[in-house]
Backbone as numpy.savetxt, mean C-alpha at the origin, in Angstrom:
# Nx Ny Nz CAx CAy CAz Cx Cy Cz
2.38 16.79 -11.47 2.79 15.72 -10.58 3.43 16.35 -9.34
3.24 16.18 -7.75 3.58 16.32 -6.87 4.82 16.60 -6.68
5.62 16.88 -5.67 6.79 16.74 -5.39 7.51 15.06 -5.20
6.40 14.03 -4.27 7.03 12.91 -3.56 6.10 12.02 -4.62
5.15 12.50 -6.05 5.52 11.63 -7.12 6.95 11.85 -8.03
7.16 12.54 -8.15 8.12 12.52 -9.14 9.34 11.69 -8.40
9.62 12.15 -6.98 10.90 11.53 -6.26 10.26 9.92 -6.49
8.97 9.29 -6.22 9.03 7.89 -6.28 8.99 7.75 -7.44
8.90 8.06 -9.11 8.91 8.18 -10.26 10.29 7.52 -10.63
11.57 8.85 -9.71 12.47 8.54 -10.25 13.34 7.40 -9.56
12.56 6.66 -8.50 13.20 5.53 -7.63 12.51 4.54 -8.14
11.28 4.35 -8.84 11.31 3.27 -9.27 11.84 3.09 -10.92
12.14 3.99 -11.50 12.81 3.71 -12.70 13.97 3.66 -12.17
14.81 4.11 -11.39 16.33 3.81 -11.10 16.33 3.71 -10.08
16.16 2.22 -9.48 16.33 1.76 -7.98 17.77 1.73 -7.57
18.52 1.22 -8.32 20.21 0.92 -7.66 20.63 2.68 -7.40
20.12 3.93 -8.07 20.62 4.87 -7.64 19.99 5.39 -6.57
18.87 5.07 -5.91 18.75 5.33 -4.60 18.98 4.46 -3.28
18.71 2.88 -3.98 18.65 1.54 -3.05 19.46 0.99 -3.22
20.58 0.97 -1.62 21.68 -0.09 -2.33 21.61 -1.07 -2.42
19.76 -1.52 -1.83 20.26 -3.26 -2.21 18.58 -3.45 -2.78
18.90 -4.00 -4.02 17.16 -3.40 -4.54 16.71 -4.94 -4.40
15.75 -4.84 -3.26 15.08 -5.95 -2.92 13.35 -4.60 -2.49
12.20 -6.04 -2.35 11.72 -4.98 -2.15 11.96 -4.72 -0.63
11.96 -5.34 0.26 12.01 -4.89 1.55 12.89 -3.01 2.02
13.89 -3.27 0.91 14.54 -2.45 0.84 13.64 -1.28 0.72
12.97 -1.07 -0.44 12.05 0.04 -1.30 11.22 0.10 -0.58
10.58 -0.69 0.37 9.16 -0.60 0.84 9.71 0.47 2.38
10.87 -0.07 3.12 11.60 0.52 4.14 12.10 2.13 3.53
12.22 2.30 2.07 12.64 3.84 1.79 11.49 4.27 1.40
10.31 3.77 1.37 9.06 4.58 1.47 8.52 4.76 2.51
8.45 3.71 3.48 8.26 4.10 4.72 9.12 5.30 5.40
10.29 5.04 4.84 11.52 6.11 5.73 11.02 7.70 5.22
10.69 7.66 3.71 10.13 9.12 2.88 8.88 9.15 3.83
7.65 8.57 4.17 7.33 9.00 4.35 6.91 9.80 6.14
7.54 8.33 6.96 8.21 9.49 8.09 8.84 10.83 7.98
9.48 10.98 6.99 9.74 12.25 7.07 8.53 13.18 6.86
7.92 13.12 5.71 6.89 14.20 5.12 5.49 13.80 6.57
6.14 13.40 7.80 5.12 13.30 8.94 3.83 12.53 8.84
4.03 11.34 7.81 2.88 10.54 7.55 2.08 10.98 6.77
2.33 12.11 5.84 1.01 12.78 5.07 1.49 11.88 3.77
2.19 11.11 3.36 2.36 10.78 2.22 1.97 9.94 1.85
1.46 8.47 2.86 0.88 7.57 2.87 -1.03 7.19 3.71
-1.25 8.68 4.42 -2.48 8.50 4.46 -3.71 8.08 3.60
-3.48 6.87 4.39 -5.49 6.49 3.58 -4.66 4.85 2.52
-3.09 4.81 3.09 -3.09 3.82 1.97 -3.14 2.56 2.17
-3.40 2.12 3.99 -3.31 1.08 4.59 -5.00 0.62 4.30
-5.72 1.32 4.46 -7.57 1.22 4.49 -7.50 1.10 2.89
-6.98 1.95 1.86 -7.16 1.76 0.16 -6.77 0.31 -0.34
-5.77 -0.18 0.38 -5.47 -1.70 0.18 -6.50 -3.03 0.50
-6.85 -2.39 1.65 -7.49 -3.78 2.43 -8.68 -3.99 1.46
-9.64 -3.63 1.10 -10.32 -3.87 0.36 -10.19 -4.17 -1.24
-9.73 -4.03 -1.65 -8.36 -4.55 -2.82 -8.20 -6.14 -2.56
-7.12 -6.27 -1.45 -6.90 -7.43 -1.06 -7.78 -8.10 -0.62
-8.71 -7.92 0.05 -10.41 -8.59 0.41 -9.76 -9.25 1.85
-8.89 -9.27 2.78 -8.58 -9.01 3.46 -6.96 -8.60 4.25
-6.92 -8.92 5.55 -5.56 -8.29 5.99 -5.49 -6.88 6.57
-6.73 -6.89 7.35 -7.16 -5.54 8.11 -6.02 -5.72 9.38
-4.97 -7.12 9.42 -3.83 -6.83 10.76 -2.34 -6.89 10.20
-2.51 -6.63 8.98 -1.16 -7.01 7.65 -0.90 -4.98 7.80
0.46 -5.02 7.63 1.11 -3.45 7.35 1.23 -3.51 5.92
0.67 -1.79 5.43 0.62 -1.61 3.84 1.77 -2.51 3.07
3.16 -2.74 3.29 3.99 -3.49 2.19 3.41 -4.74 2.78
2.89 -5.60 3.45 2.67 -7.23 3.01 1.34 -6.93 2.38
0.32 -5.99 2.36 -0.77 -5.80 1.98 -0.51 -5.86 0.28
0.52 -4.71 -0.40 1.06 -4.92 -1.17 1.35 -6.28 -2.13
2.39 -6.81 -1.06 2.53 -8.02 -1.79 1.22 -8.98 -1.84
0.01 -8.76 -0.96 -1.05 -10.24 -1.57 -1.58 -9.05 -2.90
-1.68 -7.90 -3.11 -2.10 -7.67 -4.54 -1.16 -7.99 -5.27
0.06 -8.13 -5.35 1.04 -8.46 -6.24 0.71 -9.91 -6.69
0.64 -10.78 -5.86 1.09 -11.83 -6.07 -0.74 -12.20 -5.47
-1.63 -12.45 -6.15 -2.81 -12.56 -5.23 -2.69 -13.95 -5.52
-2.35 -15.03 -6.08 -2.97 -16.59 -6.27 -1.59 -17.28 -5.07
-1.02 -16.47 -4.39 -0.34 -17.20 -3.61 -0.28 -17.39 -2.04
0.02 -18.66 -2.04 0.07 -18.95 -0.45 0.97 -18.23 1.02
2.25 -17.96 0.50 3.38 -17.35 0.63 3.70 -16.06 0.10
3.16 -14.83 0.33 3.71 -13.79 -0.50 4.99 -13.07 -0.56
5.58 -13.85 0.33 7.02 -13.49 0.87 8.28 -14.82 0.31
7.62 -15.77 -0.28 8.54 -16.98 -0.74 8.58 -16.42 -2.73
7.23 -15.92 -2.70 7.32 -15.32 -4.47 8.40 -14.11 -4.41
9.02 -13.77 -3.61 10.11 -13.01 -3.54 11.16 -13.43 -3.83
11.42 -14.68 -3.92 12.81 -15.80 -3.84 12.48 -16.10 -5.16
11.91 -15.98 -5.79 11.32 -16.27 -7.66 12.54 -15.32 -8.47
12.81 -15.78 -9.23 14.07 -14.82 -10.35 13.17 -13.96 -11.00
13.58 -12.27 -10.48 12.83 -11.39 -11.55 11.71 -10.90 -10.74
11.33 -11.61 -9.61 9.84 -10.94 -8.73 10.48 -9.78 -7.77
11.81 -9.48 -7.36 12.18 -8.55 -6.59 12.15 -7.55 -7.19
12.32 -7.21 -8.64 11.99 -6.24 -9.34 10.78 -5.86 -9.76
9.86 -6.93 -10.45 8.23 -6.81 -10.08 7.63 -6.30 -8.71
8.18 -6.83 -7.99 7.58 -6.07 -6.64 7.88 -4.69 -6.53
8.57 -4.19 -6.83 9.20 -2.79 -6.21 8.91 -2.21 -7.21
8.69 -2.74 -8.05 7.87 -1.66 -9.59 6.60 -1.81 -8.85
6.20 -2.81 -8.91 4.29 -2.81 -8.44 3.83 -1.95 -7.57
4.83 -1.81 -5.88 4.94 -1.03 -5.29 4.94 0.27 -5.60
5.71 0.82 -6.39 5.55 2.24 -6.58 4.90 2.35 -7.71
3.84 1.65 -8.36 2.84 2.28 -9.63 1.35 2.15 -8.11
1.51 0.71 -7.77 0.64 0.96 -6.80 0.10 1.90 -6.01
1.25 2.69 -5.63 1.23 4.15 -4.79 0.73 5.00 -6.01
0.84 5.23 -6.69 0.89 6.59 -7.93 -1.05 5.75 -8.01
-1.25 4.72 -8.29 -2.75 4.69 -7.83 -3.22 4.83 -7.12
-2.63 4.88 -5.97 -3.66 5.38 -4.74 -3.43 7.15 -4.63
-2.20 7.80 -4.52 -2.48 9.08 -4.84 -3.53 9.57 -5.89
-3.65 8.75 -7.41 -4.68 8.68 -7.96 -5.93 9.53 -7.58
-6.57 8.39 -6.38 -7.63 8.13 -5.88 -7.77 8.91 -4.77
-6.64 9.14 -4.33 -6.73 10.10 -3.02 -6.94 11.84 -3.00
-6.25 12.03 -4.79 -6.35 13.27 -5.21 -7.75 13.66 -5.93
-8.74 13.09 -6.25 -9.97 13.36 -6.86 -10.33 14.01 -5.44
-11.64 14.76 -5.93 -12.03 15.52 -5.05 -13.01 14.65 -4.28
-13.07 14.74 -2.67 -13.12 13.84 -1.82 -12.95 12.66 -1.61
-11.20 12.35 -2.25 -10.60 11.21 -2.38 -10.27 9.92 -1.08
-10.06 11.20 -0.27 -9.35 10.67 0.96 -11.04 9.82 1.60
-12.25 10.79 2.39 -13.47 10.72 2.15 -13.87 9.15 1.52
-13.84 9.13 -0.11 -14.15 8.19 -0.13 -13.27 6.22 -0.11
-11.98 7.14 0.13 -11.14 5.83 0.43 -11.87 5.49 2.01
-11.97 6.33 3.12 -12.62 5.69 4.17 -13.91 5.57 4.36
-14.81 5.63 3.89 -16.20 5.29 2.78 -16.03 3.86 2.66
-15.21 4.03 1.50 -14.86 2.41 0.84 -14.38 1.23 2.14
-13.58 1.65 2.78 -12.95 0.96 3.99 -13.68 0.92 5.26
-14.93 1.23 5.57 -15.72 0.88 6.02 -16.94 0.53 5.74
-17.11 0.33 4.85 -18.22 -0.57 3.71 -17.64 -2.03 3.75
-16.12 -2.04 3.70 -15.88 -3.08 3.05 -15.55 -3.89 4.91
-15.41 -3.49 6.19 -15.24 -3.26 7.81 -16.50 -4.64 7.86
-17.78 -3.27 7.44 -19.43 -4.23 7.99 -19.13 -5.32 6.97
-18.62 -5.78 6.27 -19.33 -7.35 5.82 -18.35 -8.49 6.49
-17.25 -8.00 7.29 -16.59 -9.29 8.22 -17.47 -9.40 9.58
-17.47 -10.61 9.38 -18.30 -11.36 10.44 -17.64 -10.67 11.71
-16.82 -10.60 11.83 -15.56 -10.42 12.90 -15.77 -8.98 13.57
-16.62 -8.17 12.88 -16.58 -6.63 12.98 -17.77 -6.44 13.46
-18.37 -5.54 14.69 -19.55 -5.45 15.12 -19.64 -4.55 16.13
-20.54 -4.38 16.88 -21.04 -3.13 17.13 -19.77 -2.85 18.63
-19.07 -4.11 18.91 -18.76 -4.21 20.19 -17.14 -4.38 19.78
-17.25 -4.04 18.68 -16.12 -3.98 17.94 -15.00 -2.58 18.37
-14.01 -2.48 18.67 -13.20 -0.98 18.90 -13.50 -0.16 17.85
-13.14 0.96 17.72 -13.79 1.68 16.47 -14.78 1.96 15.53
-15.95 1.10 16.45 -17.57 0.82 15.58 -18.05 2.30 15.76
-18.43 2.37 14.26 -19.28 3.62 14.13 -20.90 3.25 14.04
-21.33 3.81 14.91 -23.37 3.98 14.02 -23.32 5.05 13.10
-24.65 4.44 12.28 -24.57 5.28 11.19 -25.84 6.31 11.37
């Protein structure tokens, strides 16, 4: 296991000893903050590994992306937060979530086929096209 699995290992089994206020906003802001530090290498590939997961939210940042897999049958993914017991579900989900996408990112041409996957999944929105910013030909 990595170095920045084991550190999120041991923050999501003991949140109050790293987070003083264990909500997830909190946890999602000390992963973001970890991974500014490690210069963005810690979360590459995990904003594109989501969106297709979620089936959309290609203008959503990885933690609300998060929460529609958490909570996918809801309207509000930010009111299932105010639920007794979901602030802790979230911030667990959150960090097993991550330990799956490192998963996926660590097989050999992981990264590769996370943006594979995330532009497979680009061409079937109506919305996306040749005149599109970032359109690739194939």
């Amino acid at each position: 296991m990595n170095r920045f699995r084991q550190q999120f290992e041991a923050v999501r089994t003991q949140v109050g000893m790293y987070i003083s206020e264990p909500t997830y906003g909190s946890a999602a802001a000390w992963v973001a903050g970890y991974d500014t530090a490690a210069e963005g290498g810690v979360l590459v590939g995990f904003q594109e590994w989501l969106i297709p997961r979620v089936g959309e939210g290609s203008n959503l940042f990885w933690s609300a992306l998060v929460l529609h897999l958490a909570f996918p049958r809801s309207e509000n993914v930010y009111e299932e937060l105010t639920e007794g017991g979901n602030q802790a579900f979230a911030i667990d989900f959150l960090f097993r979530t991550i330990a799956q996408f490192d998963d996926d990112r660590s097989k050999p041409e992981g990264l590769r086929r996370i943006y594979l996957e995330y532009e497979r999944w680009l061409r079937t929105q109506e919305w996306y096209t040749p005149d599109s910013p970032g359109w690739l030909e194939r």
